[in-house]
BAFI-3210 file (N, C-alpha, C; in Angstrom, 3 decimals, decimal comma, padded with zeros to 6 digits):
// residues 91
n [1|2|3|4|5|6|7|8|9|10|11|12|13|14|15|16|17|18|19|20|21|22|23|24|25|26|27|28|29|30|31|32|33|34|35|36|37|38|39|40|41|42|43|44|45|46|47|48|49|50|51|52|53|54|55|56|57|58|59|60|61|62|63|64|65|66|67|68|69|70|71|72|73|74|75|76|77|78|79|80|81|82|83|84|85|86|87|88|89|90|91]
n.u [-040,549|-042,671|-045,039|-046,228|-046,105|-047,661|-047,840|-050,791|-053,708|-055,659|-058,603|-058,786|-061,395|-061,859|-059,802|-059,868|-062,588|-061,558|-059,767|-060,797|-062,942|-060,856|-060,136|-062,016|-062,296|-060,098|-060,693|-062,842|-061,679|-060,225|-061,562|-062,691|-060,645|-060,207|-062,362|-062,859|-060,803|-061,769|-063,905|-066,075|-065,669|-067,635|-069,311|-070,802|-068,440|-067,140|-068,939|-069,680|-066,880|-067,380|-068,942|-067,294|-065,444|-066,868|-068,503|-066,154|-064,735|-066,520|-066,612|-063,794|-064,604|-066,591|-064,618|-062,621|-064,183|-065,335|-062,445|-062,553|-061,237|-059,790|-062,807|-063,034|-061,414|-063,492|-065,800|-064,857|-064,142|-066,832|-068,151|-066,999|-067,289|-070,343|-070,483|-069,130|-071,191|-073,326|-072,345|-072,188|-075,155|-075,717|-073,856]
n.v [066,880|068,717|067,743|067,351|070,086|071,739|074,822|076,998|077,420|078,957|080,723|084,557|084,595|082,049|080,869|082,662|081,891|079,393|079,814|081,013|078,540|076,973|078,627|078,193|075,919|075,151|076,634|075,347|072,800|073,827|074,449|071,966|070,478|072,133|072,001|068,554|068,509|069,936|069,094|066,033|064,972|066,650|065,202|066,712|068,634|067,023|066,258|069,285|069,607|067,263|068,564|070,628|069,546|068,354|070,945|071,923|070,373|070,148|073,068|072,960|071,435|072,663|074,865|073,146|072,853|075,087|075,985|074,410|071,611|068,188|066,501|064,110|064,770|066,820|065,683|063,696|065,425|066,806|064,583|063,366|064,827|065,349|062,823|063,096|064,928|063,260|061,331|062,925|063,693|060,802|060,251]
n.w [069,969|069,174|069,263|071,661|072,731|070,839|068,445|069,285|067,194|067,805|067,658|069,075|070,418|070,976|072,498|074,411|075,921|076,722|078,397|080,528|081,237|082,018|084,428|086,203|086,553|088,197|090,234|091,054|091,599|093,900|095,952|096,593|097,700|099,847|101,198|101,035|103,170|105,246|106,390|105,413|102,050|099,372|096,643|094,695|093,519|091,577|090,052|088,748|087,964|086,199|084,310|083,293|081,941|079,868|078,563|077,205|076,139|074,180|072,995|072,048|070,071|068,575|067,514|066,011|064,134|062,596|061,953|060,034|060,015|059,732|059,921|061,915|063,566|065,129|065,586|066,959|069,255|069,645|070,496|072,419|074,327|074,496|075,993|078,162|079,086|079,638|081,108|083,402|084,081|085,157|087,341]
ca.u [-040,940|-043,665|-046,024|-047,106|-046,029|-048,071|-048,333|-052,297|-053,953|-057,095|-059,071|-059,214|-062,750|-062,194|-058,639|-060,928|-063,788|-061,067|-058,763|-062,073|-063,115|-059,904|-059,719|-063,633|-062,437|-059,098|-061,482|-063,700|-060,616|-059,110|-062,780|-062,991|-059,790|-060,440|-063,662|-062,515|-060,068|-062,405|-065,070|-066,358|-065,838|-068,966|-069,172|-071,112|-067,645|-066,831|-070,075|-069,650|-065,633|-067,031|-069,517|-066,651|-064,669|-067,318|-068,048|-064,290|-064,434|-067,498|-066,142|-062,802|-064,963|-067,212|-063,596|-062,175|-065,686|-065,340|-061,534|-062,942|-060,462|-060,557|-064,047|-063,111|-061,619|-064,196|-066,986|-064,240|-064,424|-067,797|-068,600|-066,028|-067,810|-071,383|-070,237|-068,940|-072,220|-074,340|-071,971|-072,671|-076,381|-075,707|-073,294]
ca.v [067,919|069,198|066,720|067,575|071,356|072,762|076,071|077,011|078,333|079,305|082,705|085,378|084,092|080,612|081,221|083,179|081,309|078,052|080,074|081,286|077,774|076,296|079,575|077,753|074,725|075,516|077,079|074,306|071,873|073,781|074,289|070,611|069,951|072,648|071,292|067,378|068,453|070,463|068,358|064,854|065,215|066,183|064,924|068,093|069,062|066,273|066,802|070,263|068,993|066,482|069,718|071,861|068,975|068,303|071,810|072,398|069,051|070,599|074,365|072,301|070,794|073,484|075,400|072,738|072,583|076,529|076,385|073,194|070,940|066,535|065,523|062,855|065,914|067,518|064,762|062,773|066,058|066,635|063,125|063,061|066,501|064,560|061,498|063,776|065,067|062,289|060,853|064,018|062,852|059,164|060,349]
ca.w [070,897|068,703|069,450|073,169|072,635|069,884|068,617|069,146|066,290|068,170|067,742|069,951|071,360|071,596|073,756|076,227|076,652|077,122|080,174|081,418|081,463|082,919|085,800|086,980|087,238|088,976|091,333|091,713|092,385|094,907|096,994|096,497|098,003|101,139|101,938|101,808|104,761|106,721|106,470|104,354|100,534|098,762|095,234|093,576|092,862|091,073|088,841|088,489|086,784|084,713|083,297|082,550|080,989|078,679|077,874|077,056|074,893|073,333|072,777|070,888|068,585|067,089|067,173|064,930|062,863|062,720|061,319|058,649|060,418|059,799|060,039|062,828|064,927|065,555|065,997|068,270|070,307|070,506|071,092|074,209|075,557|074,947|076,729|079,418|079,398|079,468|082,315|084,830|083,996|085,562|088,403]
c.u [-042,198|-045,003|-046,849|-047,244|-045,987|-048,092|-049,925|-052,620|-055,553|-057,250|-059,526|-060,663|-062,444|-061,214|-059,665|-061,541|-062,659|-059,768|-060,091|-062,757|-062,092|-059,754|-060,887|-063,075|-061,064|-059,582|-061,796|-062,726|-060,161|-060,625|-062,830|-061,695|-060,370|-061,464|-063,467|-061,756|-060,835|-063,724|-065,219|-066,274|-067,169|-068,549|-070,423|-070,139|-066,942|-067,901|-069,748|-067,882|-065,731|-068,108|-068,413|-065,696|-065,330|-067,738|-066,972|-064,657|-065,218|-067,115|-064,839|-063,327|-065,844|-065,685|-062,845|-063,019|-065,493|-064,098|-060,975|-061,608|-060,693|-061,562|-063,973|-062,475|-062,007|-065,317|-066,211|-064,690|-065,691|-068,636|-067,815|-066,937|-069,689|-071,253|-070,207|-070,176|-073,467|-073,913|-072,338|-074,295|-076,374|-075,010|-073,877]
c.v [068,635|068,603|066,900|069,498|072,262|074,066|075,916|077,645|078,920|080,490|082,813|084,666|083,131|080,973|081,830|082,470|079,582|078,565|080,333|079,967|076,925|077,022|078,704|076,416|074,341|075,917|076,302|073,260|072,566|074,278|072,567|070,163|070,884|071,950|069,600|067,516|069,066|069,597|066,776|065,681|064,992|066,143|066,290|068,457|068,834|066,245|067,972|070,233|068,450|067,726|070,010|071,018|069,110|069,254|072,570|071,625|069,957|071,881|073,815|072,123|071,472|074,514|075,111|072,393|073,951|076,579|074,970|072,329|069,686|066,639|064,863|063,616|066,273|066,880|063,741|064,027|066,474|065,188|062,516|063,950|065,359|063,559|061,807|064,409|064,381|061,375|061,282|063,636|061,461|059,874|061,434]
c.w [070,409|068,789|070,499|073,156|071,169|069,484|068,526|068,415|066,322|068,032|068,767|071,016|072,186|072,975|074,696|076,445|077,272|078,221|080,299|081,858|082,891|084,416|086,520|087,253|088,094|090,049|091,658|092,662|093,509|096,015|097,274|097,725|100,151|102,026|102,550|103,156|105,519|107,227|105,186|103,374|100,159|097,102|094,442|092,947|091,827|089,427|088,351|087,382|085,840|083,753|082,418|082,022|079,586|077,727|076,946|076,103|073,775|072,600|071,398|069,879|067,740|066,857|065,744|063,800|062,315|061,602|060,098|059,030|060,138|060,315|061,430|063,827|065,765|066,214|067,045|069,574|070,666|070,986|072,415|075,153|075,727|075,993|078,001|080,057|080,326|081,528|084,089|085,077|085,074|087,108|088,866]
res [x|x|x|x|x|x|x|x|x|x|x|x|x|x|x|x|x|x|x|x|x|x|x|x|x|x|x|x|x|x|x|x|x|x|x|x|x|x|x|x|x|x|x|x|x|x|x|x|x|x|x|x|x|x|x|x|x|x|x|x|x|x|x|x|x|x|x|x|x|x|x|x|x|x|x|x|x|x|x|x|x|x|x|x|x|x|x|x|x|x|x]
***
């Protein structure tokens, strides 16, 4: 049971800036969703998700650089948030 349901040992900051993240893109999804039914789905919204994934990814990994966490942590997570980056770039 400890495995999916961690305790978080994030500071004060990070925890905010990562619900403040998740409230924007809770937003975005549920414009995304209104709009496909009232009208065609536009994909901005879809860009604007894979941003705030990769920001998020990115925010994790100077977190776990911050609290000197594994090495391969921190560079897995910002190398997911780049990728995510790089991807919004292409799409």
């Amino acid at each position: 049971m400890g495995l999916f349901f961690e305790k978080s040992k994030s500071t004060k900051p990070f925890l905010i800036i990562k619900r403040v993240v998740a409230i924007i893109a809770l937003i975005v999804m549920l414009i995304a969703v209104l709009t496909s039914i009232m009208t065609s789905f536009d994909f901005i919204f879809i860009r604007l998700l894979i941003i705030l994934a990769g920001v998020s990814s990115i925010i994790d990994g100077i977190e776990h650089y911050v609290r000197r966490d594994n090495k391969w942590l921190y560079l897995s997570d910002i190398g997911f948030g780049i990728l995510l980056l790089v991807l919004w770039f292409i799409f």
